[in-house]
N, CA, C and O atoms as CSV, one atom per row, in Angstrom:
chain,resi,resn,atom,element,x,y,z
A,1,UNK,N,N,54.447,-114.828,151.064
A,1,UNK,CA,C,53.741,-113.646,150.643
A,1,UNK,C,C,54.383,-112.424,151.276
A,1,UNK,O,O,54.678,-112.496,152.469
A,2,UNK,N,N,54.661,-111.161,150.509
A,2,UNK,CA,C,55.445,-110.409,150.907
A,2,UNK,C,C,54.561,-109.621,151.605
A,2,UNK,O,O,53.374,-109.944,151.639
A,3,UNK,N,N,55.080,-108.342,152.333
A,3,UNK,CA,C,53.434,-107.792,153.191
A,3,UNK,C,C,54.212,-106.523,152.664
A,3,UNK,O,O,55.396,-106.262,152.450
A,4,UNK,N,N,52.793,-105.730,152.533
A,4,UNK,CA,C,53.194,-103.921,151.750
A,4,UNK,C,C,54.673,-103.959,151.390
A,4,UNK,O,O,55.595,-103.460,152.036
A,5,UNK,N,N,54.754,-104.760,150.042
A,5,UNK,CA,C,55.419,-104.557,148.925
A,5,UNK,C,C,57.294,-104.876,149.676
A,5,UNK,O,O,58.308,-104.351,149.214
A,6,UNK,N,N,57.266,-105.543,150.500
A,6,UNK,CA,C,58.901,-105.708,150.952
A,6,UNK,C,C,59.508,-106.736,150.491
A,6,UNK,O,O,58.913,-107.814,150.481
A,7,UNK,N,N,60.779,-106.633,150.023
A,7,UNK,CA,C,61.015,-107.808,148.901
A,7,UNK,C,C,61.894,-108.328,150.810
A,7,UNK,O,O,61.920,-107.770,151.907
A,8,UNK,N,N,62.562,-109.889,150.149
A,8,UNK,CA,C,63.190,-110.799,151.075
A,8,UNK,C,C,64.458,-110.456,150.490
A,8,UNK,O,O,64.882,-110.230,149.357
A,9,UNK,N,N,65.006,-110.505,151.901
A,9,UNK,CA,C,66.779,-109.549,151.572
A,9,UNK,C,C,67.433,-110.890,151.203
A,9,UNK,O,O,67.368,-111.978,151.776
A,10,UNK,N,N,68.157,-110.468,149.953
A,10,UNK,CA,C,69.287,-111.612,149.550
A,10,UNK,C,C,70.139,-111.881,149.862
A,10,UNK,O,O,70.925,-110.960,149.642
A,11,UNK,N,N,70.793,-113.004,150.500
A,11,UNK,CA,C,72.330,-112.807,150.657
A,11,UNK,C,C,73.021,-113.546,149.279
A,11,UNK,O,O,72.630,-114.451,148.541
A,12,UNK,N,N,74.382,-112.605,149.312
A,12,UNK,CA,C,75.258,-112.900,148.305
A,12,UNK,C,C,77.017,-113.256,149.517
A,12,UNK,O,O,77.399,-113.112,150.678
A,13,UNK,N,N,77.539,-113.806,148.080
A,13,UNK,CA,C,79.086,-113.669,149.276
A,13,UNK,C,C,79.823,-112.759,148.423
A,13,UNK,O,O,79.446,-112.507,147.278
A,14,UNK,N,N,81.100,-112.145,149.063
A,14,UNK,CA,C,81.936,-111.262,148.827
A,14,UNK,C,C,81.766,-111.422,147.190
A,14,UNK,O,O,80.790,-110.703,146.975
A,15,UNK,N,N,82.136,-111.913,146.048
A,15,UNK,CA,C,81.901,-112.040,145.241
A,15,UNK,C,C,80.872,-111.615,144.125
A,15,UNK,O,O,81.224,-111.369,142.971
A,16,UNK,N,N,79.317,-111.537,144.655
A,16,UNK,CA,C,78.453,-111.563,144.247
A,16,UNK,C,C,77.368,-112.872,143.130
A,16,UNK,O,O,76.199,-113.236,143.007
A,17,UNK,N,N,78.367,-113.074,142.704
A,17,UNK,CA,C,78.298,-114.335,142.035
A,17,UNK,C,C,77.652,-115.662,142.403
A,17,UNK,O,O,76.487,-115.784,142.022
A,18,UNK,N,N,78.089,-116.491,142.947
A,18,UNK,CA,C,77.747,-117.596,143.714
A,18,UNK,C,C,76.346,-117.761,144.345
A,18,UNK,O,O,75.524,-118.554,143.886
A,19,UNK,N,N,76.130,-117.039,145.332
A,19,UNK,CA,C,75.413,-117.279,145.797
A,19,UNK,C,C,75.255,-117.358,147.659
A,19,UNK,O,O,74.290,-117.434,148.420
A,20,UNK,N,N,76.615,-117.300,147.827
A,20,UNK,CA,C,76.979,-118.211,149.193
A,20,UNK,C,C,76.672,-117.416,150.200
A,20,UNK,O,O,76.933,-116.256,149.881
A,21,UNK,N,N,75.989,-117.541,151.887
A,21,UNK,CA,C,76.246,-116.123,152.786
A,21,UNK,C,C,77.398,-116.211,153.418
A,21,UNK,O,O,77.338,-116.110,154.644
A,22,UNK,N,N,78.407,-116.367,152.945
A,22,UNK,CA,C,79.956,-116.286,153.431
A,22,UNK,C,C,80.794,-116.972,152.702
A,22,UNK,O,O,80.844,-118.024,152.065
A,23,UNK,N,N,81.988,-115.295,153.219
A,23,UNK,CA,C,82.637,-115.506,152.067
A,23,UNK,C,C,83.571,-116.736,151.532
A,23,UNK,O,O,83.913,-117.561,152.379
A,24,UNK,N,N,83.972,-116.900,150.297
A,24,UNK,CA,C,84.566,-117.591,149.671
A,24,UNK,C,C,85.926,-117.931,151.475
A,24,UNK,O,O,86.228,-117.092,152.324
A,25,UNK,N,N,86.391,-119.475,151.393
A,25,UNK,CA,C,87.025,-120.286,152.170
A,25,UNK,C,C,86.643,-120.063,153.790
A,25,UNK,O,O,87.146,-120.856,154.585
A,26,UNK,N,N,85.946,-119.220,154.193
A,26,UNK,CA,C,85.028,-118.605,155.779
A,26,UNK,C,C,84.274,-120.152,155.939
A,26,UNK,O,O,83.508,-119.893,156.866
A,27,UNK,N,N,84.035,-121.538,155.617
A,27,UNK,CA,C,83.374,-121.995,155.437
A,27,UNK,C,C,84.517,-123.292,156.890
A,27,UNK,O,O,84.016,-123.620,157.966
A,28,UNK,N,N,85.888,-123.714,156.468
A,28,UNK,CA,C,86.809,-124.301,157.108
A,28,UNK,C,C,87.619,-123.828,158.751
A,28,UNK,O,O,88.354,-124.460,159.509
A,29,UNK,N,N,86.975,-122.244,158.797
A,29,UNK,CA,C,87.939,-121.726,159.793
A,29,UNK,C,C,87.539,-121.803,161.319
A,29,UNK,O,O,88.270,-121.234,162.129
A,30,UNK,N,N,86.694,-122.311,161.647
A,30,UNK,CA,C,86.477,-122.943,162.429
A,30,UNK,C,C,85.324,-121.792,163.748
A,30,UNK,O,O,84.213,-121.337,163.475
A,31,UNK,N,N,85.774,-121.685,164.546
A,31,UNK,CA,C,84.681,-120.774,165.518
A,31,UNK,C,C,84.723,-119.567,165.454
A,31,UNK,O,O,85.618,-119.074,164.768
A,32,UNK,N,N,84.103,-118.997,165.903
A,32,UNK,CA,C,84.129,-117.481,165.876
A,32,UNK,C,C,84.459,-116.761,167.191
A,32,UNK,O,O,83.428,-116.571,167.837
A,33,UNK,N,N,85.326,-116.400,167.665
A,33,UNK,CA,C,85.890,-115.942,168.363
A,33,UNK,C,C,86.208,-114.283,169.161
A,33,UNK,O,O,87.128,-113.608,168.697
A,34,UNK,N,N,85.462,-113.787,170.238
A,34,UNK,CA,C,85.637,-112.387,170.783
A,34,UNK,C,C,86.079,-112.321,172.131
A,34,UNK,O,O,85.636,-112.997,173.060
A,35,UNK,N,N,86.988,-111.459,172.186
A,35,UNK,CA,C,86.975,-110.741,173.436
A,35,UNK,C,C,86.247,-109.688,173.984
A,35,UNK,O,O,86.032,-108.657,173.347
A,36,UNK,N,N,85.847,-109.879,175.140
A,36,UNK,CA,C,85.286,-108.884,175.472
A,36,UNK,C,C,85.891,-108.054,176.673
A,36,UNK,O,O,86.095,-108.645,177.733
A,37,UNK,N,N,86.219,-106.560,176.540
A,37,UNK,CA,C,87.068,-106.247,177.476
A,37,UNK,C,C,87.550,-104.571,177.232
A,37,UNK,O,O,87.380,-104.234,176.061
A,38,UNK,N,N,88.001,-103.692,177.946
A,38,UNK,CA,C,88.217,-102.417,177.648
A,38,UNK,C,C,89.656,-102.167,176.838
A,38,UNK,O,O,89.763,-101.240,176.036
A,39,UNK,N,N,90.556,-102.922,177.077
A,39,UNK,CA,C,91.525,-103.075,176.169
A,39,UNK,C,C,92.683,-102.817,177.514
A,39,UNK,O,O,93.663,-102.078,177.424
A,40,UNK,N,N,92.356,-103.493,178.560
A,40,UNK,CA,C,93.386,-103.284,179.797
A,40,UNK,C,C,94.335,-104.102,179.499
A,40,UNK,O,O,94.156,-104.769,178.479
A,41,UNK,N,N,95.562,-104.301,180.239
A,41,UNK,CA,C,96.129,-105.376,180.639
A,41,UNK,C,C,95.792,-106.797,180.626
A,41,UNK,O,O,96.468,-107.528,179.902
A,42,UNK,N,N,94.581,-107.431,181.516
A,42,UNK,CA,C,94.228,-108.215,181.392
A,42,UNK,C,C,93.704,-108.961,180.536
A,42,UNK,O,O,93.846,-110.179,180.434
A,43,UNK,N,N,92.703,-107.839,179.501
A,43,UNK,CA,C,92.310,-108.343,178.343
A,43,UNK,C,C,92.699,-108.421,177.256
A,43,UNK,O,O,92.152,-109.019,176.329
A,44,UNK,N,N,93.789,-107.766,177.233
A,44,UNK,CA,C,94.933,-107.952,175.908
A,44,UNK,C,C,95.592,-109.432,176.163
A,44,UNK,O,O,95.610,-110.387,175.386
A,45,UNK,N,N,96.136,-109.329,177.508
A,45,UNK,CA,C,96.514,-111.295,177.839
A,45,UNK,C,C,95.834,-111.923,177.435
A,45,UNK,O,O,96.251,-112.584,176.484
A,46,UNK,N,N,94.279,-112.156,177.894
A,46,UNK,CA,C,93.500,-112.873,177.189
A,46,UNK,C,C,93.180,-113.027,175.995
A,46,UNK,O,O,92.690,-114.070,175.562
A,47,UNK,N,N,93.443,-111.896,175.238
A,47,UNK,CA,C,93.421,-112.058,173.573
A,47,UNK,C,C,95.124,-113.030,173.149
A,47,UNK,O,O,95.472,-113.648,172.142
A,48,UNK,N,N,95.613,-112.828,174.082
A,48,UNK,CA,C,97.234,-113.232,173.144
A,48,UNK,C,C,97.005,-114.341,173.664
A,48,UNK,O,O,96.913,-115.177,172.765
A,49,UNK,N,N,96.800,-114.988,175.117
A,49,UNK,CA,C,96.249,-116.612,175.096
A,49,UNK,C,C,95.493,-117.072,174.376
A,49,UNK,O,O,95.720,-118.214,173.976
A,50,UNK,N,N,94.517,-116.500,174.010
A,50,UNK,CA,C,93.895,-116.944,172.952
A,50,UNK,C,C,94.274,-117.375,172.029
A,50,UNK,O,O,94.209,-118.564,171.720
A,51,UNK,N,N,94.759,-116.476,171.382
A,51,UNK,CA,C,95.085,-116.255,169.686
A,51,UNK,C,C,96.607,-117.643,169.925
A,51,UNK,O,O,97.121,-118.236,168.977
A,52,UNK,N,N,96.850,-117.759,170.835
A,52,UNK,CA,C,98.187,-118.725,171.568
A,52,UNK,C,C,97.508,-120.444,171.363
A,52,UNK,O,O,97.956,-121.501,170.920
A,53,UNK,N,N,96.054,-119.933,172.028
A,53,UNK,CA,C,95.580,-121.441,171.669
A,53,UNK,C,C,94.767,-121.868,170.996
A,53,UNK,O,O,94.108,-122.873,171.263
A,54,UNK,N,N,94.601,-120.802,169.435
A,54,UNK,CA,C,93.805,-121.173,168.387
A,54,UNK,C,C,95.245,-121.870,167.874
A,54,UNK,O,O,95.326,-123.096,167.952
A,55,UNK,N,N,96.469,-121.045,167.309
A,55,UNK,CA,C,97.620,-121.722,167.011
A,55,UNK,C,C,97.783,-122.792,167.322
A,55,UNK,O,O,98.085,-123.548,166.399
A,56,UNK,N,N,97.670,-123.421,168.768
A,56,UNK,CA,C,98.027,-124.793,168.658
A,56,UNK,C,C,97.395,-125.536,168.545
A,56,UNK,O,O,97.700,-126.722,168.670
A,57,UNK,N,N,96.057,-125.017,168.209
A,57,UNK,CA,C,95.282,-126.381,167.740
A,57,UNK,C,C,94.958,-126.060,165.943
A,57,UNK,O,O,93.929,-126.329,165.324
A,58,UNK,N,N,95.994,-125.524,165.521
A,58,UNK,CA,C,95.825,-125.423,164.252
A,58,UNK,C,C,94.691,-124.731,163.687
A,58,UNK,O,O,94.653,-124.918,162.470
A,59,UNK,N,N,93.602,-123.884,164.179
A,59,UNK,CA,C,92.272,-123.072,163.878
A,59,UNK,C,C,92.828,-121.790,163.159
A,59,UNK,O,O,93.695,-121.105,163.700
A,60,UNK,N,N,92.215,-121.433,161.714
A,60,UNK,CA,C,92.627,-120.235,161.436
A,60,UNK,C,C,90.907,-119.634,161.529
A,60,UNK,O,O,89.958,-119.955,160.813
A,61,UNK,N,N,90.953,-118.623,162.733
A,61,UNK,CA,C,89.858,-118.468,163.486
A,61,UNK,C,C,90.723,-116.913,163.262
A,61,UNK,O,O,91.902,-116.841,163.609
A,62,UNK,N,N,89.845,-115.441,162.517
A,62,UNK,CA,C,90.242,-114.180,163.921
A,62,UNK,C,C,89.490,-114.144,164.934
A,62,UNK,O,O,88.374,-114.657,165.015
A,63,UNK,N,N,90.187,-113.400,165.947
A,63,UNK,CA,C,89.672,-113.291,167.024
A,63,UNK,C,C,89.275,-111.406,166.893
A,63,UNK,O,O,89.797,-110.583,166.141
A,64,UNK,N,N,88.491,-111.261,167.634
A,64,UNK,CA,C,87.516,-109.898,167.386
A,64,UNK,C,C,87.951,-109.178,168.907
A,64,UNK,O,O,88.146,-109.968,169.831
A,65,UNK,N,N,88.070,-108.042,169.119
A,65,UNK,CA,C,88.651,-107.070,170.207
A,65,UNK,C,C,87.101,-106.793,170.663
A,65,UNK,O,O,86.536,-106.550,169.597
A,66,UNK,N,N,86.203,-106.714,171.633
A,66,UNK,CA,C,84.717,-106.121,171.462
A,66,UNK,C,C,85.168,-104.976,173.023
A,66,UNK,O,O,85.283,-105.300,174.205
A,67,UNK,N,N,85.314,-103.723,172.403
A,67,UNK,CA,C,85.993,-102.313,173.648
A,67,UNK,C,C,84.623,-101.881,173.720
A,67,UNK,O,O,84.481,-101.471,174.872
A,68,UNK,N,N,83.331,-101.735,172.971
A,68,UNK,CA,C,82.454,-100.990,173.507
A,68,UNK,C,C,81.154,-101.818,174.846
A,68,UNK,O,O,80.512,-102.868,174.868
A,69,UNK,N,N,81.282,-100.812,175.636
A,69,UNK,CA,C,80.385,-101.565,176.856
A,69,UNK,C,C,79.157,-101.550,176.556
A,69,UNK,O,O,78.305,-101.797,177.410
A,70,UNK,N,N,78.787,-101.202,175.041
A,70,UNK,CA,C,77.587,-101.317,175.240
A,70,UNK,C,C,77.167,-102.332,174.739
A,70,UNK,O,O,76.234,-102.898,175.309
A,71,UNK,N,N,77.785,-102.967,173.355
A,71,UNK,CA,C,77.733,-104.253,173.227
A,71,UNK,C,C,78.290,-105.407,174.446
A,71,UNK,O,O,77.705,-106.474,174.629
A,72,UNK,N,N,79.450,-105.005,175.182
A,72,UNK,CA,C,80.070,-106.192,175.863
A,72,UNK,C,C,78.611,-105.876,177.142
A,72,UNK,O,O,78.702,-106.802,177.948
A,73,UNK,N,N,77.778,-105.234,177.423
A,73,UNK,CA,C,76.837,-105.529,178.020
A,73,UNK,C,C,75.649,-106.162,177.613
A,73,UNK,O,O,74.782,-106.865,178.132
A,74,UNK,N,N,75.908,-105.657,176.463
A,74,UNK,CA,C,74.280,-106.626,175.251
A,74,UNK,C,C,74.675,-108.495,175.548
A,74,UNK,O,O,73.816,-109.337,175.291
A,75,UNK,N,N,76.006,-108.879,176.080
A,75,UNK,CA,C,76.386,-110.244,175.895
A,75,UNK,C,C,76.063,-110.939,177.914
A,75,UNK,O,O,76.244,-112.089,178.314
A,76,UNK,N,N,75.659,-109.943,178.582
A,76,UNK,CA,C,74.900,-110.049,179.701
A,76,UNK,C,C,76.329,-110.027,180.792
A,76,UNK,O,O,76.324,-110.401,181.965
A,77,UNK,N,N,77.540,-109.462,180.000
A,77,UNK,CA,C,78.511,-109.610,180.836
A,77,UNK,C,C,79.038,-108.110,181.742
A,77,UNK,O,O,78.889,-107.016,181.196
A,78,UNK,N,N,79.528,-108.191,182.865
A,78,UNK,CA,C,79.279,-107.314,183.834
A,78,UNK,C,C,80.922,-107.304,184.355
A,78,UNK,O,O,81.284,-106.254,184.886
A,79,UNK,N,N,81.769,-108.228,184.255
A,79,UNK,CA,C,82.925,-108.128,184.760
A,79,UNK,C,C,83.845,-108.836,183.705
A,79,UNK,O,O,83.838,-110.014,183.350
A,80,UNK,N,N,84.529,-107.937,183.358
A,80,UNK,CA,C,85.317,-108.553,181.899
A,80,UNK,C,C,86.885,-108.527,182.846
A,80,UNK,O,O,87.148,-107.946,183.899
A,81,UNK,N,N,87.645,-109.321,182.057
A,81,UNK,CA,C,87.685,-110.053,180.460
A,81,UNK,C,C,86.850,-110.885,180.437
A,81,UNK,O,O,86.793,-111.564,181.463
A,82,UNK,N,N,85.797,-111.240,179.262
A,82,UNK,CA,C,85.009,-112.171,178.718
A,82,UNK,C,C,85.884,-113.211,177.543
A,82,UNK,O,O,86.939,-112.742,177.116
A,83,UNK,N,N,85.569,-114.223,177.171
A,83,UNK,CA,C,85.391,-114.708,176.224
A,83,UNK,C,C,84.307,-115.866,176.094
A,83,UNK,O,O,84.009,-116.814,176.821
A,84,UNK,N,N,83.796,-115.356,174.751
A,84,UNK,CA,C,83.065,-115.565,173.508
A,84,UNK,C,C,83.316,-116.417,172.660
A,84,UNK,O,O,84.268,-116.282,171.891
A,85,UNK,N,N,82.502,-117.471,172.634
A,85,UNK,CA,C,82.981,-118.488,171.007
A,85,UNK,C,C,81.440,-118.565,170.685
A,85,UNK,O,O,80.425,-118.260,171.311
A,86,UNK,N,N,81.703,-119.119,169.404
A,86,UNK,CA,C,80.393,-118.648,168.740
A,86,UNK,C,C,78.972,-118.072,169.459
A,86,UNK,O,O,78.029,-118.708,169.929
A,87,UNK,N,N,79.133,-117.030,169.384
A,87,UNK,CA,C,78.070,-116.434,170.111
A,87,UNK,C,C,77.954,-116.733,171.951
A,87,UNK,O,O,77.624,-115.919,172.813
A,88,UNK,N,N,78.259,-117.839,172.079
A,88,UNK,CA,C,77.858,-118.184,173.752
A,88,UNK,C,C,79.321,-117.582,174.821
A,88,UNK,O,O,80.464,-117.890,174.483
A,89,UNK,N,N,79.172,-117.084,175.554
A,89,UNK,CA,C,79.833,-116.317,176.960
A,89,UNK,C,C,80.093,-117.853,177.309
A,89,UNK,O,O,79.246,-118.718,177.530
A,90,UNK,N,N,81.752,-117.990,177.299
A,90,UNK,CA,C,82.078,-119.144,177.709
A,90,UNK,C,C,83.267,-119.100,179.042
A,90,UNK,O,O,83.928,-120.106,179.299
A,91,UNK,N,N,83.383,-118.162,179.611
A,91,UNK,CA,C,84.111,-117.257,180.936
A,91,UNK,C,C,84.388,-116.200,180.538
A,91,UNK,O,O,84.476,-115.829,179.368
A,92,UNK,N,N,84.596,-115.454,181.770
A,92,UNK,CA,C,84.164,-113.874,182.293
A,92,UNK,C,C,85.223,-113.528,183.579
A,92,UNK,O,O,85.249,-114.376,184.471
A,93,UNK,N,N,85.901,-112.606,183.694
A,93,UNK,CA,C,86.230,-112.066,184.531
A,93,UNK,C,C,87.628,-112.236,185.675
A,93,UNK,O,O,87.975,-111.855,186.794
A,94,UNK,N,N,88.182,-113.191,184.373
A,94,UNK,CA,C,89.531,-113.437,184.631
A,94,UNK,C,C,90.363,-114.060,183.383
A,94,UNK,O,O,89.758,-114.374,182.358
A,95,UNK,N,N,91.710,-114.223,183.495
A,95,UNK,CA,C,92.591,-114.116,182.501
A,95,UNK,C,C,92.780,-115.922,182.741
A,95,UNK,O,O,93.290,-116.540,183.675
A,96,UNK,N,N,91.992,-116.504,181.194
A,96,UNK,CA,C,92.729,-118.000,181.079
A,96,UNK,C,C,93.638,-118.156,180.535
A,96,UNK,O,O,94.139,-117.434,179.672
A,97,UNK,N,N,94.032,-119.222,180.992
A,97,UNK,CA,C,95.515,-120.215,180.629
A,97,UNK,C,C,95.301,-120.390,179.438
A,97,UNK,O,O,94.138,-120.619,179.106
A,98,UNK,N,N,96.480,-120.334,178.295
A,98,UNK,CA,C,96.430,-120.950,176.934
A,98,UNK,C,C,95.263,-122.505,177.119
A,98,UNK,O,O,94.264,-122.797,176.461
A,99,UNK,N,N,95.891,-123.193,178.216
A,99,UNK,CA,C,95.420,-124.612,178.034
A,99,UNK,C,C,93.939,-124.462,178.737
A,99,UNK,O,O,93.046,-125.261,178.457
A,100,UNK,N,N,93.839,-123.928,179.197
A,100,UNK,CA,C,91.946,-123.565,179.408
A,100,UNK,C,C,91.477,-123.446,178.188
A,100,UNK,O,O,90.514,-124.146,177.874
A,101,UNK,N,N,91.875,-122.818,177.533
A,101,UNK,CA,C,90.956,-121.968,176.067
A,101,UNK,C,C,91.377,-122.850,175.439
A,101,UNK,O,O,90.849,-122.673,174.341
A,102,UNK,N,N,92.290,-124.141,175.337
A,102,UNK,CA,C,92.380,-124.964,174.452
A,102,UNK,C,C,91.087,-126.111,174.753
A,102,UNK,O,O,90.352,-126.648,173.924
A,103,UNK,N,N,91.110,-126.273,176.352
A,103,UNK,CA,C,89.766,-127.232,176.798
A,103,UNK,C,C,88.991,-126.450,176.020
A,103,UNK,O,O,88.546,-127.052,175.044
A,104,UNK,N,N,88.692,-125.380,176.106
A,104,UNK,CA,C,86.871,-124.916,175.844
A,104,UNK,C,C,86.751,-124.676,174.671
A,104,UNK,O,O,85.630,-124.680,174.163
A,105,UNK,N,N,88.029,-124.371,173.841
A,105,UNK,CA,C,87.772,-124.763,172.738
A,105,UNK,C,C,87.754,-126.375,171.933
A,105,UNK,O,O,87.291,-126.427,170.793
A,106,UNK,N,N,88.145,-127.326,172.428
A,106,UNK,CA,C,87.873,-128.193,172.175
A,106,UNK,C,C,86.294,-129.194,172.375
A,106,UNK,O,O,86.111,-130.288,171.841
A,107,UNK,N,N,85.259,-128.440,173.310
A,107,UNK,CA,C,84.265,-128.849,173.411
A,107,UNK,C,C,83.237,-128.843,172.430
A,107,UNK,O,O,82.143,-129.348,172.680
């Protein structure tokens, strides 16, 4: 039952057509992936390890830059570089090894 007249928001995918809430092939690519970080030194490493060890495990995943502190504080994080896989703060505050981010992404 709708309350004072508000319809239920639809999702569509890029398309419109279908039906789907994401878009057409978004369905295979595996996690979702952010950095969180001001765009220093450190956290640019951590984006290129990253993006180093989605490659070798074959994931066509982007990875997302997140520079504003006001979101990278909405994620409860206080000392960046962060990273982020789907939604959950999975380390903070130092620069991992390709083969770290390959463990944690493999969990």
């Amino acid at each position: 039952m709708a309350l004072f007249g508000r319809k239920k928001a639809e999702t569509k995918c890029c398309c419109g057509n279908c039906g789907t809430p994401a878009p057409h092939g978004a369905e295979n690519t595996g996690a979702r992936v952010k950095i969180l970080g001001s765009g220093c030194a450190k956290c640019n490493q951590l984006e290129a390890n990253t993006i180093a060890a989605l490659e070798q495990l074959g994931m066509d995943t982007q990875v997302d830059h997140v520079r504003d502190f006001a979101q990278i504080a909405a994620y409860g994080v206080m000392t960046t570089p962060a990273l982020v896989v789907d939604g959950k703060v999975v380390a903070f505050g130092k620069v991992l090894s390709t083969d770290e981010i390959v463990a944690l992404l493999r969990k």
